[in-house]
N, C-alpha and C positions, 0 to 999 in steps of 0.2 A: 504494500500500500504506500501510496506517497503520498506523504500528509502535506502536503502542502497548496495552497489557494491558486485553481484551474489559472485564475483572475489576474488577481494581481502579486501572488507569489508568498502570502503570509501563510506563517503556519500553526496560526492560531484558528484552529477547525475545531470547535466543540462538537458533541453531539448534542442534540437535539431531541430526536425520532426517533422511536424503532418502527420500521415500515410492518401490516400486517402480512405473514405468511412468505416473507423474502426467502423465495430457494438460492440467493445467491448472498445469503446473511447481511445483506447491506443495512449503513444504519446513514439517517440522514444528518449533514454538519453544517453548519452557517461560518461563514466566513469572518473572523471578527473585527475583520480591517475595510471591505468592500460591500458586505451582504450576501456574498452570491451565494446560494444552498443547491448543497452537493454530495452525492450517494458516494460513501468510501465503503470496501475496496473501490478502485476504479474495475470491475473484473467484466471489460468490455470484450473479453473474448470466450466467456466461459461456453460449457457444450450448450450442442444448438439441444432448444425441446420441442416436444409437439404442442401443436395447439394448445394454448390454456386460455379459457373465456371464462379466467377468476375475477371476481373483485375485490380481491387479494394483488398484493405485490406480484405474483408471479404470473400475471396475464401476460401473453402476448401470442408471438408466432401467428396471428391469423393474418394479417397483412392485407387488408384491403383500404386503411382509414386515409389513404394519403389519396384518394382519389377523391375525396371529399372537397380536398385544395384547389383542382385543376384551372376550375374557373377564374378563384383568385387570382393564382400567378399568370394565367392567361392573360388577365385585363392588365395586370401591371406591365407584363411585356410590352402589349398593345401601345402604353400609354408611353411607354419611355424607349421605344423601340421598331423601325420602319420597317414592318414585318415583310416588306415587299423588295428591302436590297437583301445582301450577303450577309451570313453572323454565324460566327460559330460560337454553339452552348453548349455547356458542361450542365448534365443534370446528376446530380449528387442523389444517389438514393433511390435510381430509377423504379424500383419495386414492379410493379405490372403494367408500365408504361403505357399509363392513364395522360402524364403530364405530357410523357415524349410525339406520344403517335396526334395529341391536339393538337401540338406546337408547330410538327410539320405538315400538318394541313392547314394550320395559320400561316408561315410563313412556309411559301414557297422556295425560297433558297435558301433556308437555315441548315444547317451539318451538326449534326449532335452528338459529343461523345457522353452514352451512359456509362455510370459506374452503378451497379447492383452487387452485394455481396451472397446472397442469397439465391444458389440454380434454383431453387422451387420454382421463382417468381421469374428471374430475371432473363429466363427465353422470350418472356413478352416482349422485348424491343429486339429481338435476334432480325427479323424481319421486315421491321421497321425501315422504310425509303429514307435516304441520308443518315442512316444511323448506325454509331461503332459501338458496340458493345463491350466490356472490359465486366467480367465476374471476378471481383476483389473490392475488398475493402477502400476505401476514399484514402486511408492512412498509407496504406500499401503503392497506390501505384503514382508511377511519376511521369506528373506531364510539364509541358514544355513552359519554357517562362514568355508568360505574355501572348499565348496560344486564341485566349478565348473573348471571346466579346459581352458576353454574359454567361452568370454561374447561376444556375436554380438552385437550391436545398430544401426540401420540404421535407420538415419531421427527422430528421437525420443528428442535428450537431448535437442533440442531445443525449444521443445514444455511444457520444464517443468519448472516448478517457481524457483527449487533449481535445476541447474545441478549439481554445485560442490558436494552437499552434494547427489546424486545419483551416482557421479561418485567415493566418498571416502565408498560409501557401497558396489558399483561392485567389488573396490579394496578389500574390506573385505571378499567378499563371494568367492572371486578366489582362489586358491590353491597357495601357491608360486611358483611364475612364469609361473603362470596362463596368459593368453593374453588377452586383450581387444581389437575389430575389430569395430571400430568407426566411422559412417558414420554421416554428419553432410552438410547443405546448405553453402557455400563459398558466404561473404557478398562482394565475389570482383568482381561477377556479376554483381552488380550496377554500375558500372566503364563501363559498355559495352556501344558505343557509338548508342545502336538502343536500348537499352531499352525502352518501353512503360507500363509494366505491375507495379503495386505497390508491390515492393519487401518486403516491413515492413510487411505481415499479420498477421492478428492476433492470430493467431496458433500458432505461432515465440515469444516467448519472450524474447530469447537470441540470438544475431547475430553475429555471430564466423568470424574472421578471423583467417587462417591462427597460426598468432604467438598466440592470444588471445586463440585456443583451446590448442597447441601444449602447453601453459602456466599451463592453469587449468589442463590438462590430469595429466601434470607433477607433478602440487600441490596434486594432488589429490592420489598420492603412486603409479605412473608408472613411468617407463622408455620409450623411444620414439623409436619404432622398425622398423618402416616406415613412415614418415612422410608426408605431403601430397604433391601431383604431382604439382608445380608450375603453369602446362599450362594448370592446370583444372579449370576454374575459378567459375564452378555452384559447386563443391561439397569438402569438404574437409573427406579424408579419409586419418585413421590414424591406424597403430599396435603400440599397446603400451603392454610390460610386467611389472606386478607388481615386485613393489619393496617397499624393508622393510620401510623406512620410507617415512612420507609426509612434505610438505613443512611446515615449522610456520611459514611464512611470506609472501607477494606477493611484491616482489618490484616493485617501482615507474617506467612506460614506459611511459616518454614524448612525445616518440617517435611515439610511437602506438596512444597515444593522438590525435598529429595532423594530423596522418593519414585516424581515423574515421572522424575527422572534414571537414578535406577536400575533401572526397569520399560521405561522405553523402550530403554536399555543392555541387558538381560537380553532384551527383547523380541526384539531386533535380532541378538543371539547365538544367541538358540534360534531363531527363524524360520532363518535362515544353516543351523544344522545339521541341522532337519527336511527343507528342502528340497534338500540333500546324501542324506539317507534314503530320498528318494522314488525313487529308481531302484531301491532291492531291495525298494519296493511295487511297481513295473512290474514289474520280473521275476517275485513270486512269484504277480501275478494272469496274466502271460502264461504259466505254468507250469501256473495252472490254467486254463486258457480252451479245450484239449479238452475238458473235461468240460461244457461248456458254461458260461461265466461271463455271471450279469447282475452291473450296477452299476445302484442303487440309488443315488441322489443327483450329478446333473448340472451343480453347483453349482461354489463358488469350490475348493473340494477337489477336486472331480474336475478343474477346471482346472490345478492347479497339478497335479497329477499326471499330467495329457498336456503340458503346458509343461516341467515343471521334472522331472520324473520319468520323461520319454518314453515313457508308454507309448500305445503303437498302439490307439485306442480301438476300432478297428475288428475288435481280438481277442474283445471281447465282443458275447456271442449278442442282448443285448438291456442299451438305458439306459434306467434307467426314474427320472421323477422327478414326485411327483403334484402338484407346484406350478409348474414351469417347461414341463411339457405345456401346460398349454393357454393359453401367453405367446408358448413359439419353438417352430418344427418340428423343429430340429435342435440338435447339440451337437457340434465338430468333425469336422462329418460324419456324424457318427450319427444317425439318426430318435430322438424320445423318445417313450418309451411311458407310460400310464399303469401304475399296480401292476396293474390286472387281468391286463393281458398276460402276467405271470407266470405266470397260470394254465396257460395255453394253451402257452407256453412250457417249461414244467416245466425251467429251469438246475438243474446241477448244484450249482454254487458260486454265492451270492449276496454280494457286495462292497458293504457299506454305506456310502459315500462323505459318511459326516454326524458331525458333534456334538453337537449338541444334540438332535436327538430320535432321535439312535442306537436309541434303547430303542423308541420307539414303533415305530419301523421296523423294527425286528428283531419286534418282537411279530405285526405284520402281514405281513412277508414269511413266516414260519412259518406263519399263515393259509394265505397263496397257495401259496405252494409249502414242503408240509411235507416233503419228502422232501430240498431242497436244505440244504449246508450253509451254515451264515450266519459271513461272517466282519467283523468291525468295524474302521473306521476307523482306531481308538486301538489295537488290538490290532496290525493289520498295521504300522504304524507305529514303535511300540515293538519289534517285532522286527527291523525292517528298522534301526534305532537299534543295536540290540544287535549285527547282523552289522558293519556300517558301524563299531563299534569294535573287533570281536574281531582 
């Protein structure tokens, strides 16, 4: 382990956290010079696992969430980039080359070198028009100085042992005034007052806010060209163009200090009391599961509500979830369904088991089945809050 700050190089890293269910024993540490909070070991090469869709630390391996982004860093290219001459891009983390095969239907003469480290996924850009494929790691392979005209990274720098020092090699391999399109997890999702899932996974070994990326981009030989949407709390996206020099110093944020301390404190409170809540969310969907209950999202939420919340998933009539269908067959036992099957299905009560696209999935389950009633995440949660203090 090396205890010393990703950041700016102190090595005053307290613990903090112990994350729940870490298969790779990590604990989390706040930086006490800069802020920046960070999973030690750094153990970014440990063995690969199979699927886990815990809401526990040890989720990951399903690989589909970065196609979420596409649209995003689509419009920022569009906006800072004349998708109609020459440019070659570096896409960092190509995964199922969702980002790559848009890119080169947007622009017609762009050249894209992917880096994917992972063959499961990373044959999806093998085929791909104007595109070189490279299966290793971003850390591993060496490209040329000054090669690229834009660098994508989506979801990636967090997953490495050294961001800074991959972030001051992107700045060398770019062309001057070259751009970087920087996608990254916002640790201000922990601050949400229905959290239930463990946000520390082990996949994560560095946990960005805000000012803490906007910082290193900076250190690291860029200028800041967008910086990220305040009311976004799950992701931080950033344009940054290189610039001639980099930082030699990181100065002291006290500031930042105590604002990991008491986000991860507050986090660590309210995660404890939601997950206490989640048993009068099992009871009041086993109360409605005569009427026929679907669950709608088979994710880290719907886990932690057969984990920590007990309830019998096997009460509902149907799980439907239209991004982890067609990854796993099953969900504790249950078959997963796509949304059509709602149709055919016609539930009573539909249980939307999500955050973030709540809304779109309520819009669409009202589609499918308009007769059923729709009940949300944050709604059932908050009530079961309210009984659990009365």
């Amino acid at each position: 382990m090396t205890a010393i700050c990703e950041h700016c190089g102190d090595d005053a890293l307290p613990s903090v956290y112990t994350p729940e269910g870490s298969s790779r024993g990590l604990t989390v540490h706040v930086c006490g010079r800069c802020g920046l909070v960070q999973s030690l070991p750094r153990t970014d090469r440990a063995q690969r696992r199979a699927a886990a869709v815990s809401s526990a630390a040890d989720w990951g391996n399903v690989r589909y969430g970065k196609g979420f982004r596409t649209a995003t860093a689509l419009d920022a290219v569009r906006r800072h980039v004349d998708t109609t001459r020459t440019f070659a891009l570096l896409d960092v983390g190509s995964n199922r080359g969702r980002f790559v095969q848009a890119l080169i239907e947007a622009a017609p003469q762009a050249h894209v070198v992917a880096i994917e480290p992972d063959e499961r996924v990373a044959d999806s850009c093998a085929d791909i028009d104007r595109t070189e494929l490279t299966v290793a790691r971003i850390e591993d392979v060496a490209l040329e100085t000054g090669r690229f005209d834009l660098i994508h990274s989506c979801h990636t720098i967090e997953h490495l042992a050294h961001p800074a020092r991959t972030l001051r090699d992107h700045a060398r391999t770019l062309k001057d005034g070259g751009l970087l399109v920087l996608d990254a997890p916002n640790i201000a999702l922990i601050g949400s007052d229905d959290i239930v899932e463990e946000w520390f996974i082990d996949k994560h070994l560095t946990h960005f806010s805000a000012r803490t990326l906007l910082r290193m981009v900076e250190a690291c030989g860029f200028e800041i060209v967008e910086a990220p949407d305040p009311a976004d709390r799950e992701n931080l996206f950033i344009v940054a163009r290189k610039r001639a020099a980099m930082a030699a110093q990181i100065a002291v944020d006290a500031g930042e200090v105590d604002r990991a301390y008491e986000l991860i404190s507050s986090y660590a409170a309210m995660r404890a009391h939601n997950l206490a809540a989640l048993a009068g969310v099992a009871g009041e969907l086993t109360a409605l599961a005569p009427r026929g209950l679907a669950v709608w999202g088979a994710g880290r939420i719907f886990d932690s509500l057969v984990v920590h919340g007990g309830f019998d998933p096997k009460r509902a009539k149907l799980v439907v979830d239209a991004h982890l269908a067609g990854h796993l067959g099953e969900r504790h036992g249950c078959a997963l369904s796509g949304p059509e099957a709602l149709s055919e299905a016609r539930p009573g009560v539909i249980a939307i088991m999500s955050r973030g696209f709540a809304r779109e999935i309520e819009a669409e389950a009202r589609r499918l089945a308009p007769d059923a009633e729709i009940l949300l995440y944050a709604d059932l949660l908050g009530r079961a809050r309210l009984r659990l203090a009365a």
